[in-house]
C-alpha positions in Angstrom: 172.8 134.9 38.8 171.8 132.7 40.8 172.9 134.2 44.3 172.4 137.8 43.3 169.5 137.8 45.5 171.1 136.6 48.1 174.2 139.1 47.5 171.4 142.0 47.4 170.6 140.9 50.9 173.8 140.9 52.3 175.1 144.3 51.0 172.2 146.2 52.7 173.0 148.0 55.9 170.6 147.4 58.9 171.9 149.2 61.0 171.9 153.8 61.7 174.5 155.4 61.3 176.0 156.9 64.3 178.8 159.5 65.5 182.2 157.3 66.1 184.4 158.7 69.2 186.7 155.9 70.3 188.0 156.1 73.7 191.8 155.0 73.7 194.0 154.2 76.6 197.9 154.6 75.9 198.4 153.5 72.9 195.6 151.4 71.8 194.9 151.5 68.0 191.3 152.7 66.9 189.1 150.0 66.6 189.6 148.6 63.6 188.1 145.0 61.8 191.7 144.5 60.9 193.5 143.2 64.2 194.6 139.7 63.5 197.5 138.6 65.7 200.0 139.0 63.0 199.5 142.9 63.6 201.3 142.8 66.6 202.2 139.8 67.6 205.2 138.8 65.3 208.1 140.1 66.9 211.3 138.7 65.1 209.5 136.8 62.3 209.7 138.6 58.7 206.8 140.0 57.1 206.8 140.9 53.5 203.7 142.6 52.5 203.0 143.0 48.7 203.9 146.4 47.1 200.6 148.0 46.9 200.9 149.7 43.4 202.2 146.6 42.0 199.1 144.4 43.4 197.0 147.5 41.8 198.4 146.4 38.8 197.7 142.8 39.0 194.3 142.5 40.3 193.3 140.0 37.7 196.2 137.5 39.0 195.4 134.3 40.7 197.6 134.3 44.2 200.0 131.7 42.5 200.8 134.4 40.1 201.6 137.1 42.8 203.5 135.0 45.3 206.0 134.8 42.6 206.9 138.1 42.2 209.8 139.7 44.4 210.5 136.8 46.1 211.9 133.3 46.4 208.7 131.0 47.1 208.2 128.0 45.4 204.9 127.5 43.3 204.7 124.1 42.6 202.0 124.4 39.1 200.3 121.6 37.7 200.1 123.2 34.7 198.4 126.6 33.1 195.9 127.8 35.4 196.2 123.9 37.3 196.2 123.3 40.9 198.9 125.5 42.4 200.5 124.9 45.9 203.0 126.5 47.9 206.5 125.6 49.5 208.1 128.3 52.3 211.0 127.6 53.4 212.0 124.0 52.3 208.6 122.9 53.6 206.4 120.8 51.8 202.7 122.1 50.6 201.1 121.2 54.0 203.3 123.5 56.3 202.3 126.3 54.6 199.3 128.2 56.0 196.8 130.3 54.2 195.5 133.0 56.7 192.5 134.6 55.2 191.0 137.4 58.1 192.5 134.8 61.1 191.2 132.0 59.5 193.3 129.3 58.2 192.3 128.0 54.8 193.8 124.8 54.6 192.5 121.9 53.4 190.4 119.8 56.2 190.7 116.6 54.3 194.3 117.3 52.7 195.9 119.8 54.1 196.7 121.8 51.1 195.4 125.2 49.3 195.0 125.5 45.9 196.9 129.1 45.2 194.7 128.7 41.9 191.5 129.4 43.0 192.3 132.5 45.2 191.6 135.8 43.3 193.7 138.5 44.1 190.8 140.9 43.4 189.2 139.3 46.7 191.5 140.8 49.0 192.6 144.2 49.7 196.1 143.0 51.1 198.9 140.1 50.5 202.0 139.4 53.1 203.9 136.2 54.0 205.0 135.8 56.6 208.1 133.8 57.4 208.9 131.0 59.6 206.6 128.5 61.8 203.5 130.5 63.2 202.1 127.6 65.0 201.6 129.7 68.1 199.6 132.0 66.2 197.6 130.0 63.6 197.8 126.5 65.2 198.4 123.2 62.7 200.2 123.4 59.3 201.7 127.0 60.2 205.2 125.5 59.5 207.4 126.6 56.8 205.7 129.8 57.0 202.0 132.1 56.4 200.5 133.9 53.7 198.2 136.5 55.3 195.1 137.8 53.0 193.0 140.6 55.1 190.2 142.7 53.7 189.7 146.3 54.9 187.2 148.7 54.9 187.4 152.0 53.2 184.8 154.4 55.4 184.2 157.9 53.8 184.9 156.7 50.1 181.4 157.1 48.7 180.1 155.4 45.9 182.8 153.2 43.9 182.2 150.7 40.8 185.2 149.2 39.4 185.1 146.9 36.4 188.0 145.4 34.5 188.0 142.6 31.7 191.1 141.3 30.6 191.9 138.3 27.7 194.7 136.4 26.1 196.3 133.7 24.5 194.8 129.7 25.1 191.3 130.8 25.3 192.3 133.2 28.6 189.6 135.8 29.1 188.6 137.1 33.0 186.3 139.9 34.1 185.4 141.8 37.3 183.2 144.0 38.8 183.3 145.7 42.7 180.5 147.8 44.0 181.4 149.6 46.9 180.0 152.2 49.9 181.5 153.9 52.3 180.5 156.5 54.5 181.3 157.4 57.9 180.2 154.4 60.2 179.6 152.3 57.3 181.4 150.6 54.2 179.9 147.9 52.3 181.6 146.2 49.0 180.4 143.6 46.8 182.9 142.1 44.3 182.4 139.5 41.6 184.6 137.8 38.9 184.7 135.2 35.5 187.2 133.4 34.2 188.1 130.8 31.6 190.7 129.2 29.7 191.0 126.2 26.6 194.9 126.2 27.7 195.4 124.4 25.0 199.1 125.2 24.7 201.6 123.5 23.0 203.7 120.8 25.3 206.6 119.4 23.7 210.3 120.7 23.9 210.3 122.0 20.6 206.8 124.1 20.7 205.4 122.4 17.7 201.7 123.9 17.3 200.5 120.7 15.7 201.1 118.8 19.2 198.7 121.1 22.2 197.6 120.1 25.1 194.0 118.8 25.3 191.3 118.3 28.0 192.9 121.2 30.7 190.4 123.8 30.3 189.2 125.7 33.3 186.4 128.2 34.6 186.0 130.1 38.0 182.9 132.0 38.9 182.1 133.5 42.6 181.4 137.0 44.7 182.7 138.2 48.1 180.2 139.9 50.4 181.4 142.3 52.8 179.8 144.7 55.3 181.7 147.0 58.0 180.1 148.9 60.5 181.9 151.6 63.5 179.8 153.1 66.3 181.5 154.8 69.0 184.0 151.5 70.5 182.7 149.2 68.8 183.3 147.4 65.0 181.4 144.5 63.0 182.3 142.9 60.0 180.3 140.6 58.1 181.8 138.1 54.9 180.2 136.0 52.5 182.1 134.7 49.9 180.9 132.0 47.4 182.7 129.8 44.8 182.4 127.6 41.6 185.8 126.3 40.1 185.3 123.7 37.0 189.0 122.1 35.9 189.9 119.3 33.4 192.8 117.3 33.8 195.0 117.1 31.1 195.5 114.1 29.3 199.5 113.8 29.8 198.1 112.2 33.8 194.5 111.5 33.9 191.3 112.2 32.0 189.1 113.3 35.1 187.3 116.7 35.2 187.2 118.5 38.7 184.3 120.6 40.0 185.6 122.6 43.1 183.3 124.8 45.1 183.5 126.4 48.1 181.5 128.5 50.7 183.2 130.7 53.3 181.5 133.3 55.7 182.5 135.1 59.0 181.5 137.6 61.6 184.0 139.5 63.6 182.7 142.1 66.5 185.6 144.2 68.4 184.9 146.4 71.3 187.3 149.2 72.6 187.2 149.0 76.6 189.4 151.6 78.8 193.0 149.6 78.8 191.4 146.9 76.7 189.9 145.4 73.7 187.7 142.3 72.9 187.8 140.8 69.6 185.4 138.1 68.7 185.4 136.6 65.2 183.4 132.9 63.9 183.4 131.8 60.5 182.0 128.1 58.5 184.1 127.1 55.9 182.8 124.6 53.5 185.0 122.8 50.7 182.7 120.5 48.0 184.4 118.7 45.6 183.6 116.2 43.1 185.7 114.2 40.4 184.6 112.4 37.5 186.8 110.1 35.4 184.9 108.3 32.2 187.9 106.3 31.4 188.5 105.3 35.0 185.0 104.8 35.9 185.4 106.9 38.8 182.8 109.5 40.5 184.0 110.8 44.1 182.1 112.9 46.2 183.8 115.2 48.8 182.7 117.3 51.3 184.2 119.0 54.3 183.3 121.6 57.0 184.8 123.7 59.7 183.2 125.7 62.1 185.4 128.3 63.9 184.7 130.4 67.1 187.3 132.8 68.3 187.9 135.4 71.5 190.4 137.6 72.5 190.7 139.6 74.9 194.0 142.2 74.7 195.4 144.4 77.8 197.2 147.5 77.3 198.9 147.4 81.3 201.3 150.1 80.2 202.7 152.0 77.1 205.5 149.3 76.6 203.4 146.1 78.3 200.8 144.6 75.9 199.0 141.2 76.5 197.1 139.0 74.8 194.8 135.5 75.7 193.0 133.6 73.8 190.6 130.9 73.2 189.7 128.9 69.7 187.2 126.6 69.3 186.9 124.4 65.8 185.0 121.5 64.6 185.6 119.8 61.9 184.4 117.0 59.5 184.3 115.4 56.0 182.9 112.5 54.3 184.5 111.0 50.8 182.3 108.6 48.8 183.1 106.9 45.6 182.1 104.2 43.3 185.3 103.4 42.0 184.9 99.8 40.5 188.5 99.2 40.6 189.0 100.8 44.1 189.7 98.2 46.8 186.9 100.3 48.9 184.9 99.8 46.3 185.0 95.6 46.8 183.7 96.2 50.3 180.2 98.3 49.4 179.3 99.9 45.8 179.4 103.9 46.4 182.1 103.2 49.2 183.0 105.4 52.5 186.5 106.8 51.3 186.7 106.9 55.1 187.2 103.9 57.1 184.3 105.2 59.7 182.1 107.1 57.3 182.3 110.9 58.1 185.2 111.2 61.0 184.3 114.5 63.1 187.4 116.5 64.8 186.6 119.0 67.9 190.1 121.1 68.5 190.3 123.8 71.4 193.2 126.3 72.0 194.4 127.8 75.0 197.0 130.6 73.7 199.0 133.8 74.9 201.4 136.8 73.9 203.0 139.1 76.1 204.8 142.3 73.9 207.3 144.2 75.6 208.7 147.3 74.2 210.7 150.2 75.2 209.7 153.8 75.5 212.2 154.5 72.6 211.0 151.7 70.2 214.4 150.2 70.2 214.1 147.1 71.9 210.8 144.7 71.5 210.2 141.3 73.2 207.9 139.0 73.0 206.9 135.3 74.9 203.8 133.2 73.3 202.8 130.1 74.1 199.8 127.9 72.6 197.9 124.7 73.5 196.0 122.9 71.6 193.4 120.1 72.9 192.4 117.3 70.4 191.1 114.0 71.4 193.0 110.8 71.0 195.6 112.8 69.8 198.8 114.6 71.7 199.7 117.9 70.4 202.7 119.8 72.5 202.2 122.9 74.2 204.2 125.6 72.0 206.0 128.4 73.1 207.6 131.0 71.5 209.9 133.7 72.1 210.9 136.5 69.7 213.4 139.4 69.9 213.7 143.0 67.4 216.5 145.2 67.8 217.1 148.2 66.8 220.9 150.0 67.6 221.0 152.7 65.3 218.9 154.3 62.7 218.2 152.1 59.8 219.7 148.9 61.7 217.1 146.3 62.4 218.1 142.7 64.3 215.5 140.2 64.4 215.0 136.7 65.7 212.6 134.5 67.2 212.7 130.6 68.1 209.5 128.4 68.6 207.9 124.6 68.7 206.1 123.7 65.3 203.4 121.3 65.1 201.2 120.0 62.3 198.0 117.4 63.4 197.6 114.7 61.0 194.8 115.4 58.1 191.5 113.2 57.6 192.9 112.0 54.6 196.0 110.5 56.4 194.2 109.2 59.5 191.0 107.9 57.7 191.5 107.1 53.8 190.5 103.7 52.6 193.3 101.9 52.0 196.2 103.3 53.2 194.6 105.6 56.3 196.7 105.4 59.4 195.0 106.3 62.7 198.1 105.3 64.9 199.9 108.8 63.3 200.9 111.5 66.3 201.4 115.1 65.3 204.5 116.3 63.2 206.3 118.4 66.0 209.6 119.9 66.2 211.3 123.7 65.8 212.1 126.8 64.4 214.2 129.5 64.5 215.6 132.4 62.4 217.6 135.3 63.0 218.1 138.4 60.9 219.4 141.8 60.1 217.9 144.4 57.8 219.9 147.6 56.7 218.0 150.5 55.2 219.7 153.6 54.2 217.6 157.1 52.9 218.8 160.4 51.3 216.6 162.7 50.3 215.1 160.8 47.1 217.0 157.7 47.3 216.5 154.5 49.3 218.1 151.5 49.7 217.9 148.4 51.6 219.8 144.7 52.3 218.1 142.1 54.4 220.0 138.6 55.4 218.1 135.8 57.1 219.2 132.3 58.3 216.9 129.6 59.7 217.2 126.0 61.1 214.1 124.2 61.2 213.8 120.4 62.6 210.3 118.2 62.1 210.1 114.8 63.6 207.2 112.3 62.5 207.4 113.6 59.1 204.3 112.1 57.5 204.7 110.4 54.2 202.9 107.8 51.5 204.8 105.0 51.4 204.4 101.7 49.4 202.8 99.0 51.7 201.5 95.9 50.2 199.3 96.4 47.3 198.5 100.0 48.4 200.3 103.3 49.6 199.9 104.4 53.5 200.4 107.1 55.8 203.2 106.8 58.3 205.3 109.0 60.6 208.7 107.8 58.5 211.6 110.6 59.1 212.9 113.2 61.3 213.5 115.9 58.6 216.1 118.8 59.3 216.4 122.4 57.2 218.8 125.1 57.4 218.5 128.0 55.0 219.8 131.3 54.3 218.2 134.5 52.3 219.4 137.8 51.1 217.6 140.4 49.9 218.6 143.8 48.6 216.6 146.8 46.8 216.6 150.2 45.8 214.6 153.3 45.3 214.8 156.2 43.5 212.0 159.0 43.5 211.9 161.7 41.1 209.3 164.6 40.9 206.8 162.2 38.9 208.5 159.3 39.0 209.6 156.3 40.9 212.0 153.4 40.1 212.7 150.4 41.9 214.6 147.2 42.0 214.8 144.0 44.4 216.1 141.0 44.1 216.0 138.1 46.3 218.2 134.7 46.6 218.2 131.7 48.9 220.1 128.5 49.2 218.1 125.9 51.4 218.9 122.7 52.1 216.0 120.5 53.4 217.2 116.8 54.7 216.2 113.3 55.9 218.2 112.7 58.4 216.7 109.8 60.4 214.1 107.3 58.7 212.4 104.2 59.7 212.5 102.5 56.4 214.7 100.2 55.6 217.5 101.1 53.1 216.4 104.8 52.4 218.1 106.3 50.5 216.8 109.1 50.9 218.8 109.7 53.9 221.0 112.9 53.9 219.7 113.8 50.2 217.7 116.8 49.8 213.9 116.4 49.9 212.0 116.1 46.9 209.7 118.3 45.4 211.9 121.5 47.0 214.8 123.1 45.0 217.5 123.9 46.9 218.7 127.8 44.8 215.9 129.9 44.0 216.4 133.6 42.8 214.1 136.3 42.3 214.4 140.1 40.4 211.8 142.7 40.1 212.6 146.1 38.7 209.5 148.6 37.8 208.7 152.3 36.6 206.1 154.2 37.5 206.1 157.4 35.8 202.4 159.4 36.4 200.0 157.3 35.2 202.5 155.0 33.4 203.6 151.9 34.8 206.2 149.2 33.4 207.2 146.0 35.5 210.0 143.0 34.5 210.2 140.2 36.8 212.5 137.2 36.1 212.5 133.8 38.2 215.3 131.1 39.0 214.5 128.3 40.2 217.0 124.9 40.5 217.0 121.5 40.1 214.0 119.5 41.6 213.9 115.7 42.7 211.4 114.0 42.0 212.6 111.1 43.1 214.0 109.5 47.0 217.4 108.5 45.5 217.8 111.4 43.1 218.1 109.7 40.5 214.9 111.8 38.5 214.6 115.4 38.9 213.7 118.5 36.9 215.7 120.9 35.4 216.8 124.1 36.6 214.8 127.1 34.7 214.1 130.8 34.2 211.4 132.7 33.4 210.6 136.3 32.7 207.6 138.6 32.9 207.1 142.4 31.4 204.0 144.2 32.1 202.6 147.5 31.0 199.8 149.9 32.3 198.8 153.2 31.7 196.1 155.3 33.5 194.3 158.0 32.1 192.3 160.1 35.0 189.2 162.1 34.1 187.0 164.4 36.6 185.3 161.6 38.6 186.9 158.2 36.7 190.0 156.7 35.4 190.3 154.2 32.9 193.5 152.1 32.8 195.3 149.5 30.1 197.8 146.7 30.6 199.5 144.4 28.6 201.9 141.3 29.3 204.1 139.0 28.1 204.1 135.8 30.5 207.2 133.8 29.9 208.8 136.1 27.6 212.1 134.3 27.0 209.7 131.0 25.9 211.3 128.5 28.6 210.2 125.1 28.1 209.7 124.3 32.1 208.4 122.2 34.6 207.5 122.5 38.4 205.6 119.1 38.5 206.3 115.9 37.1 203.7 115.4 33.8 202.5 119.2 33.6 204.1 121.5 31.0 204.0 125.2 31.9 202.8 127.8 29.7 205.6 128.9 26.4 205.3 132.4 25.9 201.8 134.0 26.0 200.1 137.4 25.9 197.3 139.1 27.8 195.7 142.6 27.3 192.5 144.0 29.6 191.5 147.5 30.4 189.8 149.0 34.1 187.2 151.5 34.2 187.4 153.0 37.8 184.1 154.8 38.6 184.3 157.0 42.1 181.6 159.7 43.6 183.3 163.0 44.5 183.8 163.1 48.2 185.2 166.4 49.8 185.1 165.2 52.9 186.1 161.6 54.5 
């Protein structure tokens, strides 16, 4: 209750409404919030954007919970409801980019994002996209992107959606969206609750009497959001505020974890003759403290980023589209603790986790598409190039190139090649002991070629998608032993070659639609140079990344009835350098059930599901159980204001 003042505040309009006639020269889109790079500047790269009636049906989901479904991405799960990151593409959890509106959610001080702690309620779209994007996103866009974009919905009128679901292990979660639109103007406020005991039962035979204790968890926060259109021009305006509370469980350590976070940006596009200019700026704040009784340990984290972005994109012809750019970011942290048996702590009582108190980062890019494209649509090309500028620190200039071809009807050939690059975290340069300030960027390349087949007639459609990729990363950064303490170094030159297949079906009746995909991929992620001494990790697979995954989805949608199975594979994981410790290969099934029942001017919808239906005892981390089979049941009241006209 505390910020529902300031959430008042934010959702009122200041500005009149006006008549919207957009002037558009060949064919620029209508000017829109939504234009992030990714849009159209992605020729060759793969992006697979979440069915949107099965994300209707799984608003309540964390984003760990829908990147699993209908694809092969790894979530690495410290438990129930635990810190969740994400592996693309035999990359490790700090290649992979979380894009939320253009703006990369990464970790400042880490370089990680906790899949966790992203409601799926917050955004109005998921995609990921494939591949390195580092001339798109900048560092940590390696193994691949997931893209989260809000949108607004002008002309819907009055909306109030509110949905409370609960389940086994103490689960229960509620939401509520307001929402506004009329014809210049939409604005949406959107809250949520949720806890959980997990207090699940841990051991290989499920015995009740044996549960896991201290993991419970509790999430609070509201997004903000304002659009406004007047004639060529577009603001949008986002606030969205955070409180995460987790306890470790007591299979690692006993500490409890208090997570917040603060976000907010402003984005203004303007429609010109033959172009537009799109200017976007956002603060993104991460505040985290840990406390650890039996440890002794309080640490105190804070970070900050300040973003400014312009664009300014040229329609020269109907097949000739350019883009330049120019990214601004500062960045900064501080880590204090009072760790008594910390070596920091030996040095000064409430201790710098930093070796120079609160390091501060300045970062500017220089970046570029040019989009060619034929009159017919069947031949697209695209060159890119970025630079970014950090001092002290040499990051390569990265170009990229990217080809889609299309020969025949329902024959699509894609490929693109590019440089990668990931700049060191604060963490790794600056943590005391073990910080490393003589690291240089991860660099290196990408590139992945593919062909997609889709075949239609009249109420039947099917599809089959193959991909291959070879990715190479030199000065691989990794904790390594080193004394009495673990340190940052550039140790190996890592190499990955991969290959995916994908193939689904359709069928639409009158009423009804059915559908099945399933997904596979074999990738094989190795350290092929090292500068330790007697690795043997050399030509072994890299830890932490299983080298089969396999994925199935098949749903019904019949009216307003809605069933859903999806069933996971995932194989062997090692844990450990030599191999010689890994996890065991494992599947695991979902079912789901909704029904919607539509009256005049609302609809009220049930679901069910079974998480984990065929009981797997399973692992994805070391230490941290996963759920045994559990059960969750909610209902959706979906309030909307007759509207005639849009």
């Amino acid at each position: 209750m505390r910020y529902l003042f300031i959430f008042l505040l934010f959702s009122i309009s200041a500005f009149a409404q006006q008549d919207s006639s957009v002037l558009k020269s060949y064919d620029l889109p209508e000017v829109s919030v939504v234009q992030d790079r990714s849009k159209s500047f992605s020729t060759g790269q793969r992006i697979v954007i979440a069915d949107s009636v099965g994300l209707a049906n799984r608003t309540s989901y964390t984003l760990a919970e829908q990147l699993s479904f209908g694809n092969t991405n790894f979530i690495r799960s410290y438990g129930g409801n635990g810190l969740a990151t994400l592996s693309l593409q035999g990359s490790s959890d700090v290649h992979s980019a979380v894009v939320w509106n253009g703006f990369n959610l990464q970790s400042v001080m880490n370089g990680t994002f906790d899949l966790s702690l992203f409601p799926v309620f917050f955004t109005d779209e998921v995609a990921v996209q494939t591949g390195s994007a580092s001339n798109l996103w900048g560092s940590g866009a390696v193994g691949g992107s997931v893209l989260l974009n809000n949108k607004p919905d002008y002309g819907n009128k009055l909306n109030v959606k509110v949905n409370t679901e609960t389940g086994s292990y103490g689960q229960y979660r509620q939401q509520i969206k307001t929402s506004y639109g009329s014809k210049n103007w939409y604005g949406s406020v959107k809250g949520f609750y949720s806890e959980a005991r997990n207090d699940y039962p841990i051991n290989s035979t499920r015995d009740v009497s044996q549960n896991l204790t201290h993991s419970a968890t509790n999430q609070k926060g509201v997004l903000a959001e304002n659009y406004f259109k007047w004639k060529n021009n577009a603001i949008a305006v986002r606030l969205w505020l955070q409180d995460n509370f987790r306890q470790n469980p007591t299979t690692e350590l006993n500490g409890t974890i208090y997570h917040n976070f603060r976000r907010t940006n402003i984005e203004y596009h303007k429609n010109f003759k033959n172009f537009q200019w799109h200017s976007r700026t956002a603060w993104l704040r991460e505040d985290i403290f840990y406390k650890d009784p039996i440890r002794t340990e309080n640490t105190k984290s804070l970070a900050d980023a300040l973003i400014a972005e312009n664009e300014l994109r040229f329609q020269l012809h109907k097949s000739h589209l350019l883009n330049l750019g120019l990214n601004l970011t500062h960045q900064q942290a501080s880590v204090v603790s009072n760790n008594y048996s910390d070596i920091a702590y030996l040095i000064s009582p409430d201790a710098d986790k930093y070796q120079y108190g609160i390091p501060v980062r300045q970062l500017m890019a220089l970046f570029g598409q040019y989009r060619f494209k034929t009159l017919n649509d069947k031949l697209t090309l695209q060159l890119s190039a970025r630079q970014e500028l950090v001092k002290n620190i040499k990051v390569p200039l990265v170009p990229a190139f990217g080809l889609e071809y299309k020969p025949l009807m329902g024959i699509l050939f894609k490929g693109n090649a590019t440089r990668l690059f990931r700049i060191p975290t604060f963490n790794e340069l600056y943590w005391l002991p073990g910080g490393n300030r003589m690291l240089v960027p991860e660099s290196g390349w990408n590139a992945e070629a593919s062909v997609r087949f889709t075949a239609e007639r009249k109420s039947v459609l099917a599809f089959y998608e193959f991909a291959t990729f070879r990715r190479q990363i030199e000065n691989w950064i990794r904790w390594v032993p080193d004394g009495s303490y673990w340190s940052a170094k550039n140790i190996a030159v890592v190499n990955t070659e991969g290959y995916e297949n994908k193939i689904g079906a359709a069928l639409k009746g009158r009423k009804s639609v059915l559908k099945l995909t399933i997904s596979s991929s074999y990738i094989f992620s190795r350290t092929d140079k090292s500068i330790l001494e007697n690795d043997k990790s050399l030509g072994l697979q890299v830890i932490f990344i299983p080298m089969y995954q396999g994925n199935g989805n098949l749903n019904y949608s019949y009216g307003g009835f809605y069933v859903e199975y999806n069933h996971t594979y995932s194989g062997y994981v090692y844990t450990s350098s030599d191999h010689s410790q890994w996890l065991k290969p494992f599947h695991v099934g979902n079912v789901m059930v909704s029904h919607s029942l539509p009256f005049k001017n609302f609809k009220t919808s049930f679901v069910f599901r079974i998480n984990n239906i065929w009981n797997t005892d399973y692992r994805t981390v070391v230490a941290y159980p996963m759920p045994p089979r559990h059960f969750t049941a909610g209902i959706t009241i979906d309030i909307h204001q007759l509207n005639s006209q849009k």
